[in-house]
LUMSE-947270 format. One record per residue (C-alpha): residue in three letters; residue number from 1; x, y, z. Coordinates in nm, 3 decimals, m for minus. Layout:
BEGIN
<"Ala" NUM <X Y Z>> ...
This chain:
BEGIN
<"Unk" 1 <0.000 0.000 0.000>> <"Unk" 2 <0.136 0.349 m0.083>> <"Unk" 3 <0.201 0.555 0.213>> <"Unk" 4 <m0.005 0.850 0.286>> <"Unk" 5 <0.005 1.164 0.515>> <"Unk" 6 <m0.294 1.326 0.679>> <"Unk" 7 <m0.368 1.727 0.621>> <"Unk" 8 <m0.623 1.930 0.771>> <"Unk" 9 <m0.825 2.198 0.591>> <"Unk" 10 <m1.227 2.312 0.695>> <"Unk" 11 <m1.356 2.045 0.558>> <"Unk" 12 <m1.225 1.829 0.750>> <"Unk" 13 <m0.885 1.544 0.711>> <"Unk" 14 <m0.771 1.393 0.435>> <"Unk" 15 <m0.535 1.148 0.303>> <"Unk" 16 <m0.233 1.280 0.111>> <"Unk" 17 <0.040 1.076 m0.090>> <"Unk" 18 <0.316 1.111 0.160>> <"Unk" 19 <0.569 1.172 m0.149>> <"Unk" 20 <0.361 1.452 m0.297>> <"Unk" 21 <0.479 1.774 m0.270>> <"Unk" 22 <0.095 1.931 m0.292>> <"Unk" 23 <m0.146 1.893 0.022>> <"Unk" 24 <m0.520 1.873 0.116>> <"Unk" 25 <m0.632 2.200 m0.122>> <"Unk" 26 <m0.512 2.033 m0.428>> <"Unk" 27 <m0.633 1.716 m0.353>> <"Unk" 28 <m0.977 1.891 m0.347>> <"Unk" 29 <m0.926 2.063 m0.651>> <"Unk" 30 <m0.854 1.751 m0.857>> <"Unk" 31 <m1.154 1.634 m0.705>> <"Unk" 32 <m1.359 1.895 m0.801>> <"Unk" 33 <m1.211 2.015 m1.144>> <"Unk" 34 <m1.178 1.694 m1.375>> <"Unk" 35 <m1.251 1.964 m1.697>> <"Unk" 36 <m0.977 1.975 m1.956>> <"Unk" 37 <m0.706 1.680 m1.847>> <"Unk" 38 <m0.441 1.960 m1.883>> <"Unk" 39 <m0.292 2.068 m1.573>> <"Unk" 40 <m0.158 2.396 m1.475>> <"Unk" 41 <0.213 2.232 m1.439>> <"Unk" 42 <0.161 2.231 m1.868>> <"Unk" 43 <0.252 2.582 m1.862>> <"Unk" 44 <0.621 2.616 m1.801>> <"Unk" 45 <0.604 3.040 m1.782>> <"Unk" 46 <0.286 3.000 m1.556>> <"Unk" 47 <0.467 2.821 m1.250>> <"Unk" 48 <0.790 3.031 m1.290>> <"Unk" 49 <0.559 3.334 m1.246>> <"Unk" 50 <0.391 3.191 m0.978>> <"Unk" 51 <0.735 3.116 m0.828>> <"Unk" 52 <0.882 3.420 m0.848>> <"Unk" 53 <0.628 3.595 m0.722>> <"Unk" 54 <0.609 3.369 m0.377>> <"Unk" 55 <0.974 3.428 m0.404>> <"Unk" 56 <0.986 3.834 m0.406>> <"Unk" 57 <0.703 3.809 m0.143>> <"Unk" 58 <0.929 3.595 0.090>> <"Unk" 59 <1.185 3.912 0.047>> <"Unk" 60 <0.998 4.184 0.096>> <"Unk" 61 <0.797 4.064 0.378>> <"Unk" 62 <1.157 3.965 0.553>> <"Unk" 63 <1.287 4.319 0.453>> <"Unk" 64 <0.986 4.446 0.634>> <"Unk" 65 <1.030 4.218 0.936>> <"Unk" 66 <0.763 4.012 0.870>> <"Unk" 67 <0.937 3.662 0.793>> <"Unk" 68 <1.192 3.516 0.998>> <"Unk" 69 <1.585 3.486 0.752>> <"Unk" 70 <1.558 3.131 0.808>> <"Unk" 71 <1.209 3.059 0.677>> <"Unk" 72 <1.301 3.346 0.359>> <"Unk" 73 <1.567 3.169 0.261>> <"Unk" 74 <1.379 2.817 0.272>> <"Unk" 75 <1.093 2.949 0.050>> <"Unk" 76 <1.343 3.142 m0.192>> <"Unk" 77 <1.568 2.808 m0.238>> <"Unk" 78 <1.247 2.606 m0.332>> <"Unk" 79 <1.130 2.914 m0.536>> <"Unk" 80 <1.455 2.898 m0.707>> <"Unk" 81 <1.430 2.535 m0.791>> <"Unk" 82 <1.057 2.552 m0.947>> <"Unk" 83 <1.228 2.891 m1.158>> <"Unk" 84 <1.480 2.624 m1.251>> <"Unk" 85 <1.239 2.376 m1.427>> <"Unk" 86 <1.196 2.145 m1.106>> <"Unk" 87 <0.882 2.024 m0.937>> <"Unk" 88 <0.604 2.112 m1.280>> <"Unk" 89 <0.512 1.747 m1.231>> <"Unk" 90 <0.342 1.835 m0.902>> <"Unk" 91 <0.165 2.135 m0.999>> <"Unk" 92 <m0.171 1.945 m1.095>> <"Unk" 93 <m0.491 2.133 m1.065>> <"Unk" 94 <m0.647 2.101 m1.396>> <"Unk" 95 <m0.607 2.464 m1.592>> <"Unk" 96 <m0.978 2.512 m1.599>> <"Unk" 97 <m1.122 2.581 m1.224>> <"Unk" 98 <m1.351 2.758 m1.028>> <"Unk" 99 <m1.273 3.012 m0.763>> <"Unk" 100 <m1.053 3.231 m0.933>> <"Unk" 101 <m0.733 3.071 m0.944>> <"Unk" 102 <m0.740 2.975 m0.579>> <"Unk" 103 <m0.652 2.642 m0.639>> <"Unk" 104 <m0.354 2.758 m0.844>> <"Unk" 105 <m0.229 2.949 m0.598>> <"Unk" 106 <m0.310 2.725 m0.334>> <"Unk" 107 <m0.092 2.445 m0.509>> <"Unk" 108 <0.205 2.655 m0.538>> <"Unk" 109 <0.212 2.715 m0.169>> <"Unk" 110 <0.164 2.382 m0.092>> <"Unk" 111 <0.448 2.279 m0.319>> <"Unk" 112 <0.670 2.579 m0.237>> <"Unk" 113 <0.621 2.462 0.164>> <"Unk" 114 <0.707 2.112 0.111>> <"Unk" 115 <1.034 2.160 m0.072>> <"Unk" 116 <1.096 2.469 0.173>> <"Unk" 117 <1.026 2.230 0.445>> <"Unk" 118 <1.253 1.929 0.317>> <"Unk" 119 <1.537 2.186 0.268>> <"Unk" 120 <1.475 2.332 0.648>> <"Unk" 121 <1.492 1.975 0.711>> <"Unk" 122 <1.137 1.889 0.829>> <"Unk" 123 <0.919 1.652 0.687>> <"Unk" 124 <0.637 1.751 0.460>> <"Unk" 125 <0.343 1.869 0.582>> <"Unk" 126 <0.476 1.965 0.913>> <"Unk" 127 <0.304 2.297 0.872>> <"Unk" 128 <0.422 2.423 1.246>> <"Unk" 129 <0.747 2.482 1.091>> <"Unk" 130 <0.640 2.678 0.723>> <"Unk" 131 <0.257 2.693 0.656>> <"Unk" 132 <0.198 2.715 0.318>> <"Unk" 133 <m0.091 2.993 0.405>> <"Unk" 134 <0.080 3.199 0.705>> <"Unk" 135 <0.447 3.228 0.577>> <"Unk" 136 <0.450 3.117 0.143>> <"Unk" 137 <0.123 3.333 0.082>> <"Unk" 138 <0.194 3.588 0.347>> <"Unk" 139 <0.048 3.942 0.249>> <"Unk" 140 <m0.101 3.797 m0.071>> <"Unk" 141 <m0.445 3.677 m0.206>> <"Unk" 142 <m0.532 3.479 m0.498>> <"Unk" 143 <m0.682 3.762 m0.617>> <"Unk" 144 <m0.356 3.972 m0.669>> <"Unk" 145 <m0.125 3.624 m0.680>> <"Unk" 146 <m0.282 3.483 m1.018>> <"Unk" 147 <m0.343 3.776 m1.206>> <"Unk" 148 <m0.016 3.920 m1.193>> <"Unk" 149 <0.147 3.539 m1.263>> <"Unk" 150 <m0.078 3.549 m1.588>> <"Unk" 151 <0.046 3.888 m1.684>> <"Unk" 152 <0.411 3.788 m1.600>> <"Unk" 153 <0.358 3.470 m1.819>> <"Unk" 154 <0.148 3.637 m2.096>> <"Unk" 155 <0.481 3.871 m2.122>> <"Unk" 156 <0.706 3.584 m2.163>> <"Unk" 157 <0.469 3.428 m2.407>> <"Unk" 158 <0.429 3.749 m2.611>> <"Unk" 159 <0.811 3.765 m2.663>> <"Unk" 160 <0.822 3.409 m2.804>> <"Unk" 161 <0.574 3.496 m3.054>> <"Unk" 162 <0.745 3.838 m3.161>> <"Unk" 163 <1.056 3.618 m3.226>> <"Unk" 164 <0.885 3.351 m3.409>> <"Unk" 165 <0.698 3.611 m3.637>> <"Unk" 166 <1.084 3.769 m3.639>> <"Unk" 167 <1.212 3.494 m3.787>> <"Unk" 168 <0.925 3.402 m4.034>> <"Unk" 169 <0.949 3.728 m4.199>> <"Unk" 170 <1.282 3.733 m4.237>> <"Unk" 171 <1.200 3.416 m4.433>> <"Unk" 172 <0.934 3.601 m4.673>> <"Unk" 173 <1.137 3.861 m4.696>> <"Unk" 174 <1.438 3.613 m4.831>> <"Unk" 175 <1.215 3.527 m5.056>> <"Unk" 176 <1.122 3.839 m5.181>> <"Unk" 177 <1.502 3.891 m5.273>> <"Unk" 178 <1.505 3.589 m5.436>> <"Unk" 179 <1.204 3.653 m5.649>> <"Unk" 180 <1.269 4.040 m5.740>> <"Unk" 181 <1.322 3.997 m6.101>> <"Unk" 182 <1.014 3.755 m6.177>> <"Unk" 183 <0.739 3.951 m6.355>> <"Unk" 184 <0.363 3.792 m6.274>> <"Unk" 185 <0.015 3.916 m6.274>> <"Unk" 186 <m0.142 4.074 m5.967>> <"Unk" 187 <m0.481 3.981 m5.890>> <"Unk" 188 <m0.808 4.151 m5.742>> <"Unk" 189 <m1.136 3.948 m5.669>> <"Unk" 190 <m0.952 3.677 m5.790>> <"Unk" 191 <m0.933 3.870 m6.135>> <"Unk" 192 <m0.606 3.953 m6.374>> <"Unk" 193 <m0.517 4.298 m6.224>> <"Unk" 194 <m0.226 4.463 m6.346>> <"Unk" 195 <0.170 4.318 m6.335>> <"Unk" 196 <0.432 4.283 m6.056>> <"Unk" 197 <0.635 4.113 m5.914>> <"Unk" 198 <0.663 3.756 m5.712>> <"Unk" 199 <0.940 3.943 m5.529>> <"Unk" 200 <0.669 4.239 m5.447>> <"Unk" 201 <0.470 3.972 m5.340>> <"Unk" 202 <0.665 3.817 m5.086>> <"Unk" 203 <0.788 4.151 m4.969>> <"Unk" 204 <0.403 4.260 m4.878>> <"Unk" 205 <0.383 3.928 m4.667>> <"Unk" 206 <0.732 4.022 m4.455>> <"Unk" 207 <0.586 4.371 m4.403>> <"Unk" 208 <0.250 4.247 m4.273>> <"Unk" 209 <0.413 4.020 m4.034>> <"Unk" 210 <0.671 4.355 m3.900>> <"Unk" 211 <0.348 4.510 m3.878>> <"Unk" 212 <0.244 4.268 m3.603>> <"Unk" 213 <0.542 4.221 m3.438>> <"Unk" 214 <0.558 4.570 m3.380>> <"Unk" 215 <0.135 4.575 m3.259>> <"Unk" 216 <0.212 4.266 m2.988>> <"Unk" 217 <0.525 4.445 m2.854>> <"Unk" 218 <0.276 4.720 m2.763>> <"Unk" 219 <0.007 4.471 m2.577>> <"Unk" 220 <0.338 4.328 m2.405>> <"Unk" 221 <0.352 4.686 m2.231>> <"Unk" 222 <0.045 4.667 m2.090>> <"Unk" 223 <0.080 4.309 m1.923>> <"Unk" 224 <0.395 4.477 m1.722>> <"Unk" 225 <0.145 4.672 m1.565>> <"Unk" 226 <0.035 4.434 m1.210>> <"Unk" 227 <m0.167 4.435 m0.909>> <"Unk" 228 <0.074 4.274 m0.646>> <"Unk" 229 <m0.003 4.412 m0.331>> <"Unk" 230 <m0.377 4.483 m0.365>> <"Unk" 231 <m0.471 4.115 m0.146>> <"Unk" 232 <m0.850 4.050 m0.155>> <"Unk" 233 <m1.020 4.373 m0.371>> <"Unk" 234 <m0.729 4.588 m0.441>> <"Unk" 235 <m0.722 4.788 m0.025>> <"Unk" 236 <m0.408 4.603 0.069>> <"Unk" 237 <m0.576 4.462 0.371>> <"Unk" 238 <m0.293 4.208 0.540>> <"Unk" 239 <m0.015 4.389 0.416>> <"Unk" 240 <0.270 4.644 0.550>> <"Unk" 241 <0.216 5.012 0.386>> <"Unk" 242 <0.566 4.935 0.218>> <"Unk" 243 <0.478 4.602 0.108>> <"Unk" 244 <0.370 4.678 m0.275>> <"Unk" 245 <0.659 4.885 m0.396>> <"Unk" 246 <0.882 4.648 m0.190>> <"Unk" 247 <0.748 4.344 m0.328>> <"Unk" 248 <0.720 4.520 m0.703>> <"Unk" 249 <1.132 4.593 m0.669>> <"Unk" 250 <1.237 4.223 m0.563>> <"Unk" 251 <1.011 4.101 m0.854>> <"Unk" 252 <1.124 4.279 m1.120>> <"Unk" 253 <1.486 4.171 m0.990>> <"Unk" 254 <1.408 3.791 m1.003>> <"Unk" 255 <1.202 3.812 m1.379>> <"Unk" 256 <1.407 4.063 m1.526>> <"Unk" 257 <1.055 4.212 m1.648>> <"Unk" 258 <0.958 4.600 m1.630>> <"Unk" 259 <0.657 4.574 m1.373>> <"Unk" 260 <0.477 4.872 m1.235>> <"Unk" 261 <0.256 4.869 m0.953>> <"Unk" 262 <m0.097 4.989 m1.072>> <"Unk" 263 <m0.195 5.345 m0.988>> <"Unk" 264 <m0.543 5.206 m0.825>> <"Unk" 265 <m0.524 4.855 m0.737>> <"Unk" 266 <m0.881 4.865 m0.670>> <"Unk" 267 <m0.927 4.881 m1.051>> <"Unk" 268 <m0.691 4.659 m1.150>> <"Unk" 269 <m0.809 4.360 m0.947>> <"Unk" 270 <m1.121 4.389 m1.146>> <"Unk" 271 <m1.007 4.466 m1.477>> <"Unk" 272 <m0.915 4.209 m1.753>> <"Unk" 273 <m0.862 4.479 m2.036>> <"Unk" 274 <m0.508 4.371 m2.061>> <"Unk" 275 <m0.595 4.016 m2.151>> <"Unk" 276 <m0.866 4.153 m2.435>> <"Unk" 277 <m0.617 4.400 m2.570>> <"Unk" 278 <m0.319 4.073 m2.567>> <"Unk" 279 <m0.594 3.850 m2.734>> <"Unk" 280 <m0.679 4.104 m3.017>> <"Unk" 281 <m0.395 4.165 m3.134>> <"Unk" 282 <m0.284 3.754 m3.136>> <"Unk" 283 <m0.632 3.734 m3.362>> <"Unk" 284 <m0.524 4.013 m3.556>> <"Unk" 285 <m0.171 3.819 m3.619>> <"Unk" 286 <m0.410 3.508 m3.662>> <"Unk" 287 <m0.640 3.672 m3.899>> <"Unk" 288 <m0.327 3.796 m4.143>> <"Unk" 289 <m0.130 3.491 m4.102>> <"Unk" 290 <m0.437 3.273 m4.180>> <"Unk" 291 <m0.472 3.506 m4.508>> <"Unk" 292 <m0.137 3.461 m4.576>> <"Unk" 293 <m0.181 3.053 m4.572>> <"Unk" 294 <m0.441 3.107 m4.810>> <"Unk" 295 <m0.264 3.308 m5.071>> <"Unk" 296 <m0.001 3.001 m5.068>> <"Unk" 297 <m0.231 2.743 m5.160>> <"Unk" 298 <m0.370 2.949 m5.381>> <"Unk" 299 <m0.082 3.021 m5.591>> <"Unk" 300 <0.062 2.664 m5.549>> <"Unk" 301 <m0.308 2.497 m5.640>> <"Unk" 302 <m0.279 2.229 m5.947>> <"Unk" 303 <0.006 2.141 m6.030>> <"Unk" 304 <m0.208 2.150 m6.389>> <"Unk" 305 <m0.512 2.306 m6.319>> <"Unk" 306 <m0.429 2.539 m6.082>> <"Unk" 307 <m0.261 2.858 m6.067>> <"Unk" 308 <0.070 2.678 m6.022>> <"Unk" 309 <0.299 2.981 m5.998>> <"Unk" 310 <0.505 2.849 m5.642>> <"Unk" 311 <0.594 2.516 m5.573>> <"Unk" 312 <0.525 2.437 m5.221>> <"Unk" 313 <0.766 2.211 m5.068>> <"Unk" 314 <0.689 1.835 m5.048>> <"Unk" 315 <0.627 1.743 m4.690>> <"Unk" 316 <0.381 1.380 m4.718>> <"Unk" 317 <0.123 1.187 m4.945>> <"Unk" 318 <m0.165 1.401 m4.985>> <"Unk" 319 <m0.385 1.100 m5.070>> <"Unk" 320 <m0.453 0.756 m4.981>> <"Unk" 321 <m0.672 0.689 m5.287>> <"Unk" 322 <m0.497 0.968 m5.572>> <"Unk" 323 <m0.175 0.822 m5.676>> <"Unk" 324 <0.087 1.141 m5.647>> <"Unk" 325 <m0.094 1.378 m5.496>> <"Unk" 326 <0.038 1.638 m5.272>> <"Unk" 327 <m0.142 1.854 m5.053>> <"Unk" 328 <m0.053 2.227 m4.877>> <"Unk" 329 <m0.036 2.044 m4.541>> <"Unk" 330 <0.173 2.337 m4.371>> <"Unk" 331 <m0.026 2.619 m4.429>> <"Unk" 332 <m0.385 2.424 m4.399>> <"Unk" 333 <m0.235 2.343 m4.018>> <"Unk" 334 <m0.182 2.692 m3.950>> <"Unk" 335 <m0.504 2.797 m4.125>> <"Unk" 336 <m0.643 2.576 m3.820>> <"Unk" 337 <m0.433 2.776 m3.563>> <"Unk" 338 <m0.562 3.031 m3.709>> <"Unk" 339 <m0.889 2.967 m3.646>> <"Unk" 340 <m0.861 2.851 m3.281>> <"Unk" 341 <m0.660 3.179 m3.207>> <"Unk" 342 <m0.961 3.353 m3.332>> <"Unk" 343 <m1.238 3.130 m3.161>> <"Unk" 344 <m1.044 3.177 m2.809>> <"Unk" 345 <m1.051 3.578 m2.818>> <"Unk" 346 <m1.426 3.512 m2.820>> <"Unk" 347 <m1.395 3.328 m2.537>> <"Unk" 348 <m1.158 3.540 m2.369>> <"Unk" 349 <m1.376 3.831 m2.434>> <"Unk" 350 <m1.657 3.689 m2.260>> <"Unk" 351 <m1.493 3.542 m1.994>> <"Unk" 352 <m1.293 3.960 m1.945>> <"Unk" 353 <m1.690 4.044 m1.947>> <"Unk" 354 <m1.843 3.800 m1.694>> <"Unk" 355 <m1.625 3.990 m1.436>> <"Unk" 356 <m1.884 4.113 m1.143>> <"Unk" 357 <m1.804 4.388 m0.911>> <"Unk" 358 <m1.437 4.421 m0.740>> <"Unk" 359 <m1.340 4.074 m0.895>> <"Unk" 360 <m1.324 3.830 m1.183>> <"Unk" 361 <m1.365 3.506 m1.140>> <"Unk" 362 <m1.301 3.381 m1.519>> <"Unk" 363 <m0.907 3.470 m1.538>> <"Unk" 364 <m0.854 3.079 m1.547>> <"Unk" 365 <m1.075 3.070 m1.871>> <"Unk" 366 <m0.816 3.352 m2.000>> <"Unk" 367 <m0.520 3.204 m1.901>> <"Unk" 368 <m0.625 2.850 m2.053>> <"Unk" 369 <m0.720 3.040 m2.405>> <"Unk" 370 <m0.454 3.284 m2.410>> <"Unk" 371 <m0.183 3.056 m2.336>> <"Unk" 372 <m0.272 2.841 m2.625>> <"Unk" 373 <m0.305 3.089 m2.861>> <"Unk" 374 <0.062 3.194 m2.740>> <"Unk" 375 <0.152 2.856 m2.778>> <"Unk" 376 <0.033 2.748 m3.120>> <"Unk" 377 <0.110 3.049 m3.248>> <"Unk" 378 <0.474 2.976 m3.196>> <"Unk" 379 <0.450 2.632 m3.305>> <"Unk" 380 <0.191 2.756 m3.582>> <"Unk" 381 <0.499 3.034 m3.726>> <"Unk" 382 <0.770 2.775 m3.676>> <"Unk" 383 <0.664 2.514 m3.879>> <"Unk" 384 <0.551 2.728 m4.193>> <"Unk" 385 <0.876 2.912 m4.165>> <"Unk" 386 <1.072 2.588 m4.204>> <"Unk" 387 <0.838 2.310 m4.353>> <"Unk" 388 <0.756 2.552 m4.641>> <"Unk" 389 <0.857 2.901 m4.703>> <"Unk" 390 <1.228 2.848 m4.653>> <"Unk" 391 <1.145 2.603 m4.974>> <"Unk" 392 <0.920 2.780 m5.169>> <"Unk" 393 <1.042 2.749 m5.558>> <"Unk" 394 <0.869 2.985 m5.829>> <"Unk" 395 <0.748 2.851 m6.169>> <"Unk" 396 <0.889 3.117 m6.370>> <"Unk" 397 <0.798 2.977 m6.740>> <"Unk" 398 <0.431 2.968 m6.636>> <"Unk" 399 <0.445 3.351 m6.483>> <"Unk" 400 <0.588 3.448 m6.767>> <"Unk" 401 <0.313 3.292 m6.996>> <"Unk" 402 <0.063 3.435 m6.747>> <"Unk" 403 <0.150 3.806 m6.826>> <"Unk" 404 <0.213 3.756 m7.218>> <"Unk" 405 <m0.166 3.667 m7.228>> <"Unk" 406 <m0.285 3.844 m6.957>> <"Unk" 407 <m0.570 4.147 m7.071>> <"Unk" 408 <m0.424 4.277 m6.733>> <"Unk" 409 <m0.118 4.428 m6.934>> <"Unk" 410 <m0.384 4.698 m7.103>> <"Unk" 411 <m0.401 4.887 m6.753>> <"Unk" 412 <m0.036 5.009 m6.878>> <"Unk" 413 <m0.169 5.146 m7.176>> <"Unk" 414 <m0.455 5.381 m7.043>> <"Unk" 415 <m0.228 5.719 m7.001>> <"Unk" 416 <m0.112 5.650 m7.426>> <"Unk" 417 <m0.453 5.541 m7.571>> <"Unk" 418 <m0.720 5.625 m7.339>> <"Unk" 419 <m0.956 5.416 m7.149>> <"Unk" 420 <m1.240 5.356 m7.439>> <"Unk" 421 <m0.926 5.223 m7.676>> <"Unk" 422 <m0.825 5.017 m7.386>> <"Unk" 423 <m1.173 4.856 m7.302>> <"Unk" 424 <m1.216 4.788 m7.671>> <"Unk" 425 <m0.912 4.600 m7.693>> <"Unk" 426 <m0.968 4.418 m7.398>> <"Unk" 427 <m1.284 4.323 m7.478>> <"Unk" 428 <m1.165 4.246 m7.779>> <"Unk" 429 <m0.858 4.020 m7.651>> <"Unk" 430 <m1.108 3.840 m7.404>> <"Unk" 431 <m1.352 3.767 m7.666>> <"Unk" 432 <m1.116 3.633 m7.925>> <"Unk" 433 <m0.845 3.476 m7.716>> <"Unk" 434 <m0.583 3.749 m7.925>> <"Unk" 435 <m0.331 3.898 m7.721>> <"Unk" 436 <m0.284 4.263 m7.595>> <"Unk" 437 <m0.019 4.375 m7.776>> <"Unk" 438 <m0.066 4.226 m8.089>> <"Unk" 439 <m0.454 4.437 m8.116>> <"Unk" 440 <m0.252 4.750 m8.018>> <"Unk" 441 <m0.048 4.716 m8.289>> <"Unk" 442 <m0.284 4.589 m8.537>> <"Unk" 443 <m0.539 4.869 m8.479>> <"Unk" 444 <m0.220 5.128 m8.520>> <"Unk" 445 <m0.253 5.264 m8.162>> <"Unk" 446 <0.098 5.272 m8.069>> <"Unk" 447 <0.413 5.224 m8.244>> <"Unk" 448 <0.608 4.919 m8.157>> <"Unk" 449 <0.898 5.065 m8.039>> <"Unk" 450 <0.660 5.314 m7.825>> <"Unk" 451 <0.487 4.975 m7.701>> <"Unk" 452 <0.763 4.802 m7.632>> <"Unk" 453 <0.890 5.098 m7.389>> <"Unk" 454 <0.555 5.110 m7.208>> <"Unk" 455 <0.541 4.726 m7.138>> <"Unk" 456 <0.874 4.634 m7.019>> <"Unk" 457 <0.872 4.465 m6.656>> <"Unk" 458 <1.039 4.743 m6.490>> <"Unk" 459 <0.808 5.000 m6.614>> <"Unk" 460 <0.473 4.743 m6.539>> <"Unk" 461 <0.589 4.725 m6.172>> <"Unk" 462 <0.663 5.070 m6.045>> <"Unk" 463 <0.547 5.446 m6.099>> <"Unk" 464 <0.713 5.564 m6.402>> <"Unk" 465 <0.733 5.917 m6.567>> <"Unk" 466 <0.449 5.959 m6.885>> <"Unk" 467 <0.636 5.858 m7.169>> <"Unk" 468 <0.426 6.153 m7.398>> 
């Protein structure tokens, strides 16, 4: 039979795993929470928050005088460990809970108390010594505890998904380089527009993702912005008058992250408009990038009755029936991302709205979208960057075909023969399957040499002076 220990809470005793480093709260919260199978210990950033927040609370209560040096330097040593990547295992309260992220925050003290208690060297649970609710959550509350861990997480999650987008347009902008010279036609409506580039191409999806980058390094600023210190509503009951900007200074120490103490913490322990503002900005990424995708298998579609300007790289069989066939895999997973990203800002939204009065009791709703969107979002930019667009090849023969019997091309002509000559050739040309240039010069509109001037690829692809 496997040992067990027995811990006390207000309901009453209860058998604990005499190994585990979590107590009687958790027990009840696995109990009580069997939602999503995916516990908090899942999310790497989300325990070294948590940790490093019980950590810069252990020093700046014992700057205050508040905690003894020798129980301080228990609960920063087992802080330090969880920081390090030890002890996830036994953070295991499923991510999706009731109460508010209490039973997050009660697991980390119970955890935190153990270890602190094994390196004091007590057994666990032999709470006379360290109680994980009188000494590891001393002058805190869930309700300023989890927030702030979320924001501190969300932060490190942001900058993971500014580098990832870093690094996938420096791909599409690679590409762009590579393709400068190729002449195409643009589309609009899914029409022949006018010509330009597969290099100008590439180069608008680069920008688009800078664009973003720049947009989620903005929403990181916000997240910096916490509510430590503001216990049950945001008055600071339990705490010393020096406690918040104490406890603000030892925390931006340990994370290395630009916190600020709210200017009312009344406000911000009811307000989610952080987590909205993060979430809209990862669907606007999602939105683009999703748009992106679908531009790609566009382009790629056929390989003969498609468009079939860019060869996709080969990643699998597309088909277990169709002999040869090769699907966009890469960019139909991210499409899916996509999508997801998209669906949880709904959810986010409503859970930021189902806050009542001075709390809200949805955060672990937000922190169970948001993180995945942070997450697959990463994994989502990764693996187009280097399972296709690093191997995107263009199919310069049939872009080149494309524009010689495009009607696009007659846009060019407007400012030499007027718009009525130009609709009646391209009529004309769409009617009779004759090309553009030939009906110019048939009908005497322009000299060849004039024509020849007017359509060359560097003139179709940029403003250029009237040639008169």
């Amino acid at each position: 039979m496997n040992k067990t220990r027995i811990e006390h809470d207000l309901l009453g005793d209860r058998e604990v795993p005499a190994d585990a480093y979590w107590g009687v709260h958790t027990l009840r919260a696995i109990e009580n929470f069997p939602i999503s199978g995916r516990p908090i210990g899942e999310i790497p950033e989300l325990i070294r928050a948590l940790a490093g927040i019980k950590q810069a609370a252990a020093q700046a209560n014992a700057d205050l005088g508040l905690l003894s040096a020798e129980r301080r330097d228990a609960i920063v040593a087992a802080c330090a460990e969880i920081r390090a990547g030890r002890l996830h295992d036994q953070f295991i309260v499923d991510q999706i809970q009731g109460g508010a992220g209490t039973s997050t925050n009660m697991n980390a003290n119970e955890v935190i108390a153990n270890r602190a208690l094994e390196i004091m060297g007590h057994a666990k649970g032999e709470y006379q010594h360290l109680h994980p609710n009188e000494h590891v959550n001393m002058s805190q509350s869930t309700n300023d505890v989890y927030p702030t861990a979320l924001r501190l997480a969300s932060w490190r999650g942001l900058q993971g998904v500014i580098a990832a987008l870093a690094s996938l347009r420096g791909a599409f902008a690679e590409k762009g380089a590579e393709f400068a010279e190729i002449l195409k036609m643009g589309r609009t409506q899914l029409q022949e527009a006018v010509p330009m580039t597969l290099g100008q191409e590439f180069n608008a999806f680069a920008i688009t993702i800078g664009e973003d980058e720049l947009r989620l390094a903005e929403a990181a600023a916000l997240v910096c912005e916490i509510n430590l210190g503001a216990t049950a509503i945001g008055t600071g009951i339990t705490t010393h008058p020096d406690y918040a900007e104490r406890v603000r200074a030892r925390l931006a120490e340990i994370t290395v992250i630009p916190v600020v103490t709210a200017p009312d913490l009344v406000e911000a322990t009811q307000d989610c408009g952080a987590f909205v503002q993060v979430s809209g900005v990862l669907k606007r990424v999602a939105v683009k990038l999703s748009k992106i995708c679908n531009d790609l298998r566009l382009l790629s579609s056929g390989p003969r009755a498609g468009f079939n300007e860019i060869n996709l790289p080969a990643k699998q069989a597309g088909s277990s029936i169709m002999p040869g066939k090769v699907n966009p895999v890469i960019p139909e997973v991210v499409n899916q991302v996509c999508f997801e990203v998209i669906g949880n800002d709904t959810t986010i939204t409503m859970a930021a709205e189902g806050g009542q009065l001075q709390l809200n009791a949805f955060e672990p709703m937000i922190a169970y979208s948001l993180f995945r969107s942070v997450s697959h979002l990463v994994a989502a930019c990764t693996t187009l960057e280097h399972n296709c667009v690093r191997g995107i090849t263009a199919n310069g023969d049939v872009l080149k075909e494309t524009v010689r019997r495009s009607i696009g091309i007659v846009t060019a002509l407007n400012p030499y023969i007027g718009y009525a000559a130009a609709t009646e050739v391209a009529t004309e040309a769409h009617l009779t399957g004759r090309g553009v240039y030939e009906l110019v010069l048939e009908k005497g509109l322009l000299p060849k040499e004039r024509l020849d001037a007017i359509l060359r690829p560097e003139s179709l692809t940029k403003p250029q002076l009237f040639l008169g």
